[in-house]
C-alpha positions as CSV (number, residue, x, y, z in Angstrom):
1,X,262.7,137.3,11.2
2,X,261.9,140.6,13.3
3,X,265.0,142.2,14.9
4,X,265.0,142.1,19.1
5,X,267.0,145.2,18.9
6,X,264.7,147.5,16.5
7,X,261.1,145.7,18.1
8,X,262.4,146.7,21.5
9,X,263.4,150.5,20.4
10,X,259.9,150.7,19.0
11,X,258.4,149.5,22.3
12,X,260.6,151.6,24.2
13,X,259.2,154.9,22.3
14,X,255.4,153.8,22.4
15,X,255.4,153.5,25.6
16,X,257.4,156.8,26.3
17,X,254.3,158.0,24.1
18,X,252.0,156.3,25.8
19,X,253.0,157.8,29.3
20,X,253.3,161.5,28.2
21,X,249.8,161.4,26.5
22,X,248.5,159.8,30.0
23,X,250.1,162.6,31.8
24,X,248.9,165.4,29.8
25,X,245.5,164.3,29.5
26,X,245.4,163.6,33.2
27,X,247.2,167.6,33.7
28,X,244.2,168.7,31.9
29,X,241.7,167.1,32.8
30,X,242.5,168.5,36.4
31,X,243.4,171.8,35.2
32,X,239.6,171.6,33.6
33,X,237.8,170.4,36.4
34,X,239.2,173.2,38.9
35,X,237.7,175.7,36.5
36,X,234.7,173.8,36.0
37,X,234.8,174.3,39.9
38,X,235.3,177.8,40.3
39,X,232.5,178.4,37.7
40,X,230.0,176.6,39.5
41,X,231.3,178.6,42.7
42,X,230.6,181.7,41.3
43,X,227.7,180.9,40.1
44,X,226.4,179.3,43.1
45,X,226.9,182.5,45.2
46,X,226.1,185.3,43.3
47,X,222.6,184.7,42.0
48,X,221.1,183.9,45.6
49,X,222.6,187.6,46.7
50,X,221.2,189.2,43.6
51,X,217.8,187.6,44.3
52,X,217.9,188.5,47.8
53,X,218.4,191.9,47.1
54,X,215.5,192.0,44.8
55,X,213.2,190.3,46.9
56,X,214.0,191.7,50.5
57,X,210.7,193.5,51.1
58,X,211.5,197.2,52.3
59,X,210.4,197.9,55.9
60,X,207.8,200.6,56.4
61,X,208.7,203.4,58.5
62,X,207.1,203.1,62.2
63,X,204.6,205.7,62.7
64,X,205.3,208.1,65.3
65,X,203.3,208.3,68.3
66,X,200.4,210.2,69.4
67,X,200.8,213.1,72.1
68,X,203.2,215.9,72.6
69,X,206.0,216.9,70.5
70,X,208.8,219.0,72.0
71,X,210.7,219.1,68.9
72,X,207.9,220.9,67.2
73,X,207.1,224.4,67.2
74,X,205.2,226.7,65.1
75,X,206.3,229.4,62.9
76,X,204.0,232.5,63.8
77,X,204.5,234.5,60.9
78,X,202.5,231.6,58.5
79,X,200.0,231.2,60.9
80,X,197.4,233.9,62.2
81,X,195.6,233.6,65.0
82,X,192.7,230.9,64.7
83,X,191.5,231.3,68.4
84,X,191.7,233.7,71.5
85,X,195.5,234.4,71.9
86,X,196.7,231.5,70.2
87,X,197.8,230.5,67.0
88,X,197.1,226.9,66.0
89,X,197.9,224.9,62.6
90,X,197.1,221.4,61.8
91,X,198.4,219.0,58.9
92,X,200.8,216.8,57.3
93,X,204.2,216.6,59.0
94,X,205.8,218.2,56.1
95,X,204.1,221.6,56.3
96,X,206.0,224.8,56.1
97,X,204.4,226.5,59.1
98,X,206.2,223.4,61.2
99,X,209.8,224.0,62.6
100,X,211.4,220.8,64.0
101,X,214.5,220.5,65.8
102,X,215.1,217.2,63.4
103,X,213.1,215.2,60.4
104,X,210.2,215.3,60.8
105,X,208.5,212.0,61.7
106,X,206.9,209.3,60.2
107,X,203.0,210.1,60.5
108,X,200.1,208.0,59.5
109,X,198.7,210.3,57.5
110,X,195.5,208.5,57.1
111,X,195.5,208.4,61.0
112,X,197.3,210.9,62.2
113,X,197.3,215.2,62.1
114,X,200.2,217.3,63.7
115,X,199.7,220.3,65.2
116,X,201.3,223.3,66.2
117,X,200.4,226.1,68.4
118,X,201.4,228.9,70.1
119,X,200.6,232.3,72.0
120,X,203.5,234.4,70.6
121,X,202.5,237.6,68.8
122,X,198.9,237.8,69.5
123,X,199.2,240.9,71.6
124,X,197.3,238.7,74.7
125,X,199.4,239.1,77.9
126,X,200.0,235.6,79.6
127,X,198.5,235.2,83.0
128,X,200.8,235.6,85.9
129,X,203.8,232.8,86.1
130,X,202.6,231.2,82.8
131,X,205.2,230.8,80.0
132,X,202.6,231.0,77.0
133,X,199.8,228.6,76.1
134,X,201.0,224.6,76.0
135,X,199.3,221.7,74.9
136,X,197.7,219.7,77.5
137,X,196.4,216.9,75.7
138,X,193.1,215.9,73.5
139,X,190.0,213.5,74.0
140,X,187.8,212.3,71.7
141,X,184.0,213.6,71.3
142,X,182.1,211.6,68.8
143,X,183.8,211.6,65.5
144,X,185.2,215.1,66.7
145,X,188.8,215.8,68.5
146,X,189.0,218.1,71.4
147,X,192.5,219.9,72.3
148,X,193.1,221.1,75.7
149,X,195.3,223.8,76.5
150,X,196.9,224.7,79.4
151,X,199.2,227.2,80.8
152,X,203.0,226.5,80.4
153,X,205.1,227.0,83.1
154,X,208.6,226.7,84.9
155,X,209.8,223.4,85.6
156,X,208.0,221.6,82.7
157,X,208.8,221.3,79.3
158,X,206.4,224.1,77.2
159,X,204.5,221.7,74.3
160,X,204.1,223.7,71.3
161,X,203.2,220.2,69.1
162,X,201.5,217.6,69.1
163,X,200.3,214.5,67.1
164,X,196.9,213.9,67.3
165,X,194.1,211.3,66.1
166,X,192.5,212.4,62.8
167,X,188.5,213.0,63.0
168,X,186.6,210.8,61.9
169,X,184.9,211.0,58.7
170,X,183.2,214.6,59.0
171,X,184.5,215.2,62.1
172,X,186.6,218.2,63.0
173,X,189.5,219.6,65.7
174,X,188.6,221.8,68.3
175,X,190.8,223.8,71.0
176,X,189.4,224.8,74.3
177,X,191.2,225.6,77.5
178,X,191.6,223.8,80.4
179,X,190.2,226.2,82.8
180,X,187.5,229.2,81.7
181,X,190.2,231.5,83.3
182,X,192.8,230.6,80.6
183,X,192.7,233.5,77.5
184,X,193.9,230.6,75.2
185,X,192.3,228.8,72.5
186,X,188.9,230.6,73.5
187,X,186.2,230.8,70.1
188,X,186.0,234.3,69.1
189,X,182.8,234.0,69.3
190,X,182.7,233.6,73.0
191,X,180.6,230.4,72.4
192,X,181.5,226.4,72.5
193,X,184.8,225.3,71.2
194,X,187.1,227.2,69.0
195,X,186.6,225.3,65.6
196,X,190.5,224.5,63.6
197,X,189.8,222.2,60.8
198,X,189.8,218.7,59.7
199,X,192.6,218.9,56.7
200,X,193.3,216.3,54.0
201,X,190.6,213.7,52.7
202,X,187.7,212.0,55.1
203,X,189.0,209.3,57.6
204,X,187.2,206.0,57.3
205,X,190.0,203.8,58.9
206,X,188.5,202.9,62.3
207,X,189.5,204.4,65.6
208,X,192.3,202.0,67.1
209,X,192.6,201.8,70.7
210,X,195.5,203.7,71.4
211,X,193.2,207.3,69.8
212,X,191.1,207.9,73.0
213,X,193.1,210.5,74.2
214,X,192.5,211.4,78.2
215,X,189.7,209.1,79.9
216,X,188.2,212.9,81.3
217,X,188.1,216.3,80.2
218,X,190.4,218.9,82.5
219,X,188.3,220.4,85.0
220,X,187.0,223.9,84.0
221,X,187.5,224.7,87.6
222,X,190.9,223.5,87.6
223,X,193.1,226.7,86.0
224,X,196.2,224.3,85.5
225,X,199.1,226.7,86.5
226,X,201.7,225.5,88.5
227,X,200.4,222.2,89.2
């Protein structure tokens, strides 16, 4: 016959058993699923960032617009005199005869030419009231690109620079005055347009829209100074 007393004791301690393995596998099974969380956390954050990163496209500069630069000016001593009492160079943004006030900008250089110019150091005197030779603006003659000069005076910001349309295909930059009675940008030849260049490889990208420079030539019998 079993003993009440020693069946109960063993019930007593099985149970006590019993209970403490219950608790412990329920502490660790809790214990196991909060790190099974913060796992899955991690990993559910960081790899979206690190393919974002990879696959955020980078943003192309924005070209920089055509027309006159007043950050731009030229520096004389690498550029001789091309035309009648002025100096002009043309090319990328990046060339060493080009002094800007900043970085220089963002030019389409499939597009796009800068240019600098200036009367300084040709040993022509400027016409009475005019600050020097400034660029008056360009307009377009076939595939060519015509630059007007004008003269600079008080009161309005004197244009040394300027971004203008490439040529098209064969087609070339010239300078020419506004007025006949301007000494700037005059051929040396007396004759036509003073020829500067077409630098850099042939244009064949299309003539957008925004490249037709001024709808009409400057007058020739308009000299331009103090207007």
């Amino acid at each position: 016959m079993r003993n009440p007393v020693l069946a109960a004791l063993v019930c007593l301690c099985s149970c006590h058993a019993s209970v403490q393995g219950n608790a412990g596998a329920s502490a660790n099974g809790q214990g196991d699923a909060e790190l099974e969380a913060e796992v899955q956390k991690e990993r559910a954050v960081a790899p979206p960032a690190t393919v974002a990163s990879a696959a955020a496209p980078a943003h192309a500069p924005e070209h920089a617009l055509l027309g006159a630069r007043s950050d731009l000016t030229l520096t004389a001593a690498q550029a001789p005199a091309q035309c009648s009492c002025l100096r002009v160079v043309l090319g990328p943004a990046n060339l060493g005869a080009f002094s800007w006030k900043g970085s220089p900008p963002a030019v389409d250089d499939e597009r796009q030419l800068v240019m600098a110019l200036s009367s300084e150091g040709t040993g022509c005197t400027n016409p009475k009231g005019s600050l020097g030779a400034s660029y008056w603006g360009y307009r377009r003659r076939g595939n060519d690109v015509v630059v007007y000069v004008e003269n600079g005076v008080a009161g309005r910001p004197l244009a040394q620079g300027a971004i203008i349309p490439k040529p098209l295909g064969t087609g070339q930059v010239y300078v020419a005055p506004v007025s006949k009675k301007l000494p700037f940008g005059k051929p040396s030849n007396g004759k036509g347009n003073c020829r500067i260049g077409n630098p850099g490889p042939a244009r064949t990208a299309p003539i957008g829209p925004d490249e037709t420079g001024a709808a009409e030539a400057p007058s020739p019998s308009d000299d331009f100074l103090g207007r």
